[in-house]
C-alpha positions as CSV (number, residue, x, y, z in Angstrom):
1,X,16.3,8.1,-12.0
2,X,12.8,7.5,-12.7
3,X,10.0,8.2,-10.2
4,X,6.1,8.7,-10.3
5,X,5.6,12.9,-9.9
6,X,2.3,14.4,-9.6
7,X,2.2,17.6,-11.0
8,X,-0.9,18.6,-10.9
9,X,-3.6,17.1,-8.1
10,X,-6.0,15.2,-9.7
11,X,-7.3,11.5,-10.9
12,X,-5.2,8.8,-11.2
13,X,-4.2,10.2,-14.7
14,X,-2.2,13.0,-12.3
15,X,0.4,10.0,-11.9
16,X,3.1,10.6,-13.7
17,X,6.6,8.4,-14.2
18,X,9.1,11.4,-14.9
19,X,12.8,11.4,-15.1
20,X,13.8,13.4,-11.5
21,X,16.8,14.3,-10.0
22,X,18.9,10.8,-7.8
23,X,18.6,11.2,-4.0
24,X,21.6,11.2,-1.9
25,X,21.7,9.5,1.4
26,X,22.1,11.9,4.9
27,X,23.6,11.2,7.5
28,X,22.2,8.1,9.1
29,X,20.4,7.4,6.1
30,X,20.8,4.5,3.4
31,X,20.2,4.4,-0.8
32,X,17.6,1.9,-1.6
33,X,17.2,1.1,-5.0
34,X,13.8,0.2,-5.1
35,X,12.1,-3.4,-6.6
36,X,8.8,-2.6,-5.3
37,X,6.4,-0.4,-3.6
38,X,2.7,-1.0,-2.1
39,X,-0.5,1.5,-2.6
40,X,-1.8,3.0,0.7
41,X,-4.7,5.1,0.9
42,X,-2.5,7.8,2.0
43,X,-0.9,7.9,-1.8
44,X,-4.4,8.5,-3.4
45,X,-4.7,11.6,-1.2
46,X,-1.7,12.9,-1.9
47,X,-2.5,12.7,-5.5
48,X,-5.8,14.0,-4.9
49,X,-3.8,17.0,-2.8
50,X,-5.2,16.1,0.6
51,X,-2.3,14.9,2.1
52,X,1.3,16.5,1.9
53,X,4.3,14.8,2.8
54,X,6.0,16.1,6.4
55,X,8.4,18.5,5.9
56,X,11.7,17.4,4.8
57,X,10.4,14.0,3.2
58,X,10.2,12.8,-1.0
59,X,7.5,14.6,-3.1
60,X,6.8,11.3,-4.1
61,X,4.5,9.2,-2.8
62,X,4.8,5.3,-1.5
63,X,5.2,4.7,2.2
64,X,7.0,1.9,1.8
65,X,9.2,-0.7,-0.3
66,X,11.6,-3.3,-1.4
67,X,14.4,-3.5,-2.3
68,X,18.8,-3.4,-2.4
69,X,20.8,-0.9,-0.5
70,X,22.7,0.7,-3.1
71,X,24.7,3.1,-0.9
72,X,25.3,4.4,3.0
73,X,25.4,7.0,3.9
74,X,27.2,9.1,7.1
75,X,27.1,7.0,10.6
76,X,25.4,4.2,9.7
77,X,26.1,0.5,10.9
78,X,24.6,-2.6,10.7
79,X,23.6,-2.4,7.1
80,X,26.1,-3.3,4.0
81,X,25.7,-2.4,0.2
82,X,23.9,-4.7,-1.5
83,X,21.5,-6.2,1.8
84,X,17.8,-6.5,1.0
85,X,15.5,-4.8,2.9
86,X,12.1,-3.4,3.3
87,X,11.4,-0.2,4.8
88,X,8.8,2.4,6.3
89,X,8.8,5.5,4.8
90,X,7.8,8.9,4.9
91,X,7.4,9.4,1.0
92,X,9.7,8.5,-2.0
93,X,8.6,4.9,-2.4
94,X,7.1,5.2,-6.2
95,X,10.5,5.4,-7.4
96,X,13.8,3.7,-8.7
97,X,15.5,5.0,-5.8
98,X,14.5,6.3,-1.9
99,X,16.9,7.7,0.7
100,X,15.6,6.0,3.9
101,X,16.5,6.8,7.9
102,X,18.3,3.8,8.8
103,X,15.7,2.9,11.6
104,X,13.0,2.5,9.4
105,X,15.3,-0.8,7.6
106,X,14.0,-3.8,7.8
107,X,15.9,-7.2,6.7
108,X,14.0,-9.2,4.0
109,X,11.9,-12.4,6.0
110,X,12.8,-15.1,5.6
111,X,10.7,-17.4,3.7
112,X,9.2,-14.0,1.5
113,X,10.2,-13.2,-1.5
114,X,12.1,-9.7,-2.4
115,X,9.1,-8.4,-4.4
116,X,6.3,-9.4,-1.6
117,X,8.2,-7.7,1.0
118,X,7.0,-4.4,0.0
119,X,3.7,-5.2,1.2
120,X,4.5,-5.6,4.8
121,X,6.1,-2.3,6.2
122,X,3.1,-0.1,6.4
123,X,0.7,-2.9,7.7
124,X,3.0,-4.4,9.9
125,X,4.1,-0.8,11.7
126,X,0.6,0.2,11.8
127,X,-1.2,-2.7,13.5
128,X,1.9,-3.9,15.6
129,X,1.9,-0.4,17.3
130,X,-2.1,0.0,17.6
131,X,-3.3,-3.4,18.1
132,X,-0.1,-4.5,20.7
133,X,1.5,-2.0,21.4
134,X,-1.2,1.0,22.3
135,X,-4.6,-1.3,22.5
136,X,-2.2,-3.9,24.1
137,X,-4.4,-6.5,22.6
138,X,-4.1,-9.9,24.7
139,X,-4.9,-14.1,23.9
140,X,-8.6,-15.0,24.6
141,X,-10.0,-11.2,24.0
142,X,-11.9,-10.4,21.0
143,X,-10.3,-7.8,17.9
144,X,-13.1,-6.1,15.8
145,X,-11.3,-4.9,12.6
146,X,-12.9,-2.5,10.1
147,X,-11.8,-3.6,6.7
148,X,-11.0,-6.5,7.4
149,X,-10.0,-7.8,3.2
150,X,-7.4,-4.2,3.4
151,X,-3.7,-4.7,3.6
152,X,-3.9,-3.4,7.3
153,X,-6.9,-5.9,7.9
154,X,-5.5,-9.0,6.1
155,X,-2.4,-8.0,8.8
156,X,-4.6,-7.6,11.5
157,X,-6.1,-11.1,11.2
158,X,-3.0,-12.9,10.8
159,X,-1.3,-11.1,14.2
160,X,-4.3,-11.4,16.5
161,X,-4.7,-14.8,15.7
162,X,-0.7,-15.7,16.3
163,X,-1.5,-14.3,19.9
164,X,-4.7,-16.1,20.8
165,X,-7.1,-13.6,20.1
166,X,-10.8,-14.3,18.6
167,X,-11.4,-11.9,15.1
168,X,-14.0,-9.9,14.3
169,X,-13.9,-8.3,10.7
170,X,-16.0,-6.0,8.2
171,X,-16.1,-6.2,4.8
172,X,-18.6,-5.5,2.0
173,X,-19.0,-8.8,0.0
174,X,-19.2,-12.6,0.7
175,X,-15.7,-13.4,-1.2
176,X,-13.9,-10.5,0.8
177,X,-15.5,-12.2,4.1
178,X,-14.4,-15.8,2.4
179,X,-10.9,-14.5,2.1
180,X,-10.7,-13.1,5.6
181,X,-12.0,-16.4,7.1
182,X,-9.1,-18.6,5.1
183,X,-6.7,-15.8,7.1
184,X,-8.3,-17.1,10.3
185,X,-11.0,-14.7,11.0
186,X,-14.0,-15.9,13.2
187,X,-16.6,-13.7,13.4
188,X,-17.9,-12.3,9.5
189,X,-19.7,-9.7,9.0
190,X,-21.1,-7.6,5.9
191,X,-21.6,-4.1,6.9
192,X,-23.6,-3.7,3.6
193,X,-26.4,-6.1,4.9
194,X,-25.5,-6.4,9.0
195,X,-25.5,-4.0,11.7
196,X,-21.7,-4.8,13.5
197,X,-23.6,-3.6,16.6
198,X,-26.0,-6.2,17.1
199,X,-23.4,-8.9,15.5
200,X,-20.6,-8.5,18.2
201,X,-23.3,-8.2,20.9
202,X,-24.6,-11.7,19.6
203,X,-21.1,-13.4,18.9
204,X,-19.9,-12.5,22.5
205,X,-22.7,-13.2,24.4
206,X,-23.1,-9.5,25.1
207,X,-19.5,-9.2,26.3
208,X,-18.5,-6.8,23.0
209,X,-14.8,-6.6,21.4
210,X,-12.2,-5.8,23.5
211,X,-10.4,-3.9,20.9
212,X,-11.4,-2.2,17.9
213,X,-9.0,-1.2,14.9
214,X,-10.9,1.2,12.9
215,X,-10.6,3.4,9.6
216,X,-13.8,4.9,9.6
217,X,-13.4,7.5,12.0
218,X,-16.6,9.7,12.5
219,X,-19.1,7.8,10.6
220,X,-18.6,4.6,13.0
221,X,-17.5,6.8,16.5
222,X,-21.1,6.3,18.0
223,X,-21.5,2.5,17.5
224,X,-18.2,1.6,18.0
225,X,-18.1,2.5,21.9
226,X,-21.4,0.9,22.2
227,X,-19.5,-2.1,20.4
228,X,-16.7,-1.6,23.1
229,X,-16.8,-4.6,26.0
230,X,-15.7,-3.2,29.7
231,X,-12.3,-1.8,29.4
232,X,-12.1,-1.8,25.7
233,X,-9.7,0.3,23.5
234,X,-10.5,1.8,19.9
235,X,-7.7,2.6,18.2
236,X,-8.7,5.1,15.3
237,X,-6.2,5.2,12.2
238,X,-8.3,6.4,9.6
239,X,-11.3,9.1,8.7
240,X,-12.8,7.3,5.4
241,X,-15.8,8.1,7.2
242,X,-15.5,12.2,8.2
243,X,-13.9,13.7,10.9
244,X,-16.5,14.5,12.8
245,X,-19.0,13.2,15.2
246,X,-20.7,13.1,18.5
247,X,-19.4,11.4,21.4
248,X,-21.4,10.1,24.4
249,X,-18.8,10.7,26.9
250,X,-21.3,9.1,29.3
251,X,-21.2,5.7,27.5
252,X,-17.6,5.8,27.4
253,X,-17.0,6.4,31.2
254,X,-19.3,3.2,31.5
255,X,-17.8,1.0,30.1
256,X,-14.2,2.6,31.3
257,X,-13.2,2.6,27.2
258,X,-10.3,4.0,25.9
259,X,-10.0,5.6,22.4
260,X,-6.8,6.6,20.5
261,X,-6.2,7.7,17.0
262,X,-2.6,8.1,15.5
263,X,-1.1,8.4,12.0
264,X,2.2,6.9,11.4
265,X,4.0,9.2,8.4
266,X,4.5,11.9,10.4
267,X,6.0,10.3,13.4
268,X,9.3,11.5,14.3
269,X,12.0,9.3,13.4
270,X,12.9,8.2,17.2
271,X,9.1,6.6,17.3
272,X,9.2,5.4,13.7
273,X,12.8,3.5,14.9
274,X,11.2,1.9,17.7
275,X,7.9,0.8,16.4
276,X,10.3,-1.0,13.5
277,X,12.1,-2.3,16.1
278,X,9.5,-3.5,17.8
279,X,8.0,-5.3,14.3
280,X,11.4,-6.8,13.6
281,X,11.4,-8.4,17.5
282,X,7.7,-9.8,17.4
283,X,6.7,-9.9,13.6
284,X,9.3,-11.1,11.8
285,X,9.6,-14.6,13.1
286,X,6.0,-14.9,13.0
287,X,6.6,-14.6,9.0
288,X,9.9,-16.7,9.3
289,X,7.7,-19.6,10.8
290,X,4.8,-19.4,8.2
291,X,2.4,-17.9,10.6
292,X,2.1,-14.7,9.0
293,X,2.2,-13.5,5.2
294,X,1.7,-10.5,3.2
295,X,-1.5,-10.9,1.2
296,X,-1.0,-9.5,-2.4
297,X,-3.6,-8.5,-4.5
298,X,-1.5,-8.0,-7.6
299,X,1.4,-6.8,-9.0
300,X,1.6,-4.1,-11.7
301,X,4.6,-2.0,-13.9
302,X,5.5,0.9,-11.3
303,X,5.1,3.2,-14.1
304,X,1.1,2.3,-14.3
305,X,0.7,3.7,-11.0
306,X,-2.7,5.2,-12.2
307,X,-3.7,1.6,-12.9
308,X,-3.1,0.4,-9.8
309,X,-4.8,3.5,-8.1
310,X,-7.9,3.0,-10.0
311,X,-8.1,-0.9,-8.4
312,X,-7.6,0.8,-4.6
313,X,-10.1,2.9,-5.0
314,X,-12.8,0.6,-6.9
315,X,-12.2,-1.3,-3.6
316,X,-12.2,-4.6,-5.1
317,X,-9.1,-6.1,-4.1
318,X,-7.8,-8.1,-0.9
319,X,-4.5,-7.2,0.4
320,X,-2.1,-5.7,-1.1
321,X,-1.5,-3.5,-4.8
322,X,1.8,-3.5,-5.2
323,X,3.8,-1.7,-7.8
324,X,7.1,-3.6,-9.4
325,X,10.1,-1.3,-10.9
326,X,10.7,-3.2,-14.1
């Protein structure tokens, strides 16, 4: 088969589609042959060497994708040759083929085409267990996303809203914040021209966001908590901002905050199962019924990975970049 190596870290030019040996399916895993995979940010660190896969997983990158099950392999039920599914992975989705843990299978939703479905593992796992199922995220508080025209944003918007929550996003242009409003987001600001402090305090009468997704990390700790409202969680899932920073512990124990920050690749496979689980329970129908869709950016050759690369991290795009095995 056919899957994008990186030989060298580098540039997007590092991306390279190269014949490579066919996985076989473990036990309880399945063969995917794969239609399409989604950039994460994770991908363009791991070309850029800043991010290996856990051990044990694909040398290639793509953390998720769509696609057929081509094979089964030992002890696994439920699933039949030739099913199509979407799936959370750790590694291996740039490719013709992925062997994937049969817990991390999702079934196609209905209403969404094969091709679009690779856009909603990573987003979907990642806010569902932060947003609901850590930050526990309830109707009538307020979310504050970071990013809000990002897959994991455009996500974000869509869920909170389905629960009865009021959104606060980020973003850095007035068509990004356009885009995010037609998604359902309330509250817009532009964190190139606003201060997210004083525009929270404002939109809640003082009250601040009950939760806060953010991929920032160090650079937004400190306003943040002051952003937090009385028994407010941040959930951390990103540094794009450092790693680093002061934390006044004594604002924190003020307002009786909460702060967690957790990564998803290198779970182990008993969380990874249930936070799938848990997507397939509460997500899915939410996409069945129209309420919630993948946002894609556009679609481009899997064997341009570089291409698609350079869009992510030119930052221009809304949703989505996904990457289409032709």
């Amino acid at each position: 088969m056919h899957a994008i190596t990186i030989p060298e870290p580098g540039g997007p030019e590092a991306l390279v589609w190269d014949e490579v040996p066919d996985p076989v399916p473990g036990e309880g895993e399945v063969l995917v042959e794969v239609v399409a995979s989604a950039v994460n940010r994770a991908d363009v660190l791991q070309r850029q060497g800043f991010y290996n896969p856990p051990p044990g997983a694909s040398p290639y990158p793509g953390l998720e994708c769509s696609g057929r099950i081509a094979a089964l392999g030992p002890g696994v039920s439920g699933w039949a040759v030739g099913d199509e599914v979407c799936a959370l992975l750790a590694g291996g989705g740039y490719a013709e083929n992925v062997a994937v843990p049969s817990g991390q299978l999702l079934p196609v939703p209905e209403g969404v085409d094969l091709v679009r479905a690779a856009a909603l593992p990573e987003v979907a796992c990642t806010v569902w267990s932060n947003v609901f199922m850590i930050s526990h995220l309830r109707p009538g508080e307020t979310l504050l996303v970071h990013g809000g025209s990002s897959g994991i944003g455009t996500m974000a918007i869509q869920l909170a809203k389905a629960v009865g929550a009021t959104v606060a996003v980020t973003a850095g242009s007035k068509e990004k914040l356009e885009r995010c409003a037609e998604l359902g987001a309330d509250i817009l600001i532009n964190y190139r021209e606003q201060d997210f402090v004083a525009e929270i305090e404002q939109a809640t009468d003082g009250a601040g966001a009950d939760v806060i997704l953010d991929n920032m990390g160090a650079k937004y700790l400190d306003r943040n908590v002051r952003s937090l409202a009385v028994n407010g969680r941040l959930a951390i899932i990103g540094m794009q901002g450092g790693v680093k920073a002061e934390l006044n512990i004594g604002l924190l124990l003020g307002k009786r905050a909460a702060i967690s920050a957790t990564s998803l690749r290198a779970r182990p496979l008993g969380e990874k199962a249930s936070i799938v689980a848990a997507v397939r329970e509460h997500v899915w129908p939410l996409l069945a019924a129209g309420h919630v869709r993948p946002v894609v950016d556009r679609e481009l050759p899997m064997s341009d990975a570089g291409a698609a690369h350079r869009v992510v991290e030119e930052s221009g795009h809304v949703g989505k970049v996904l990457l289409v095995v032709r």
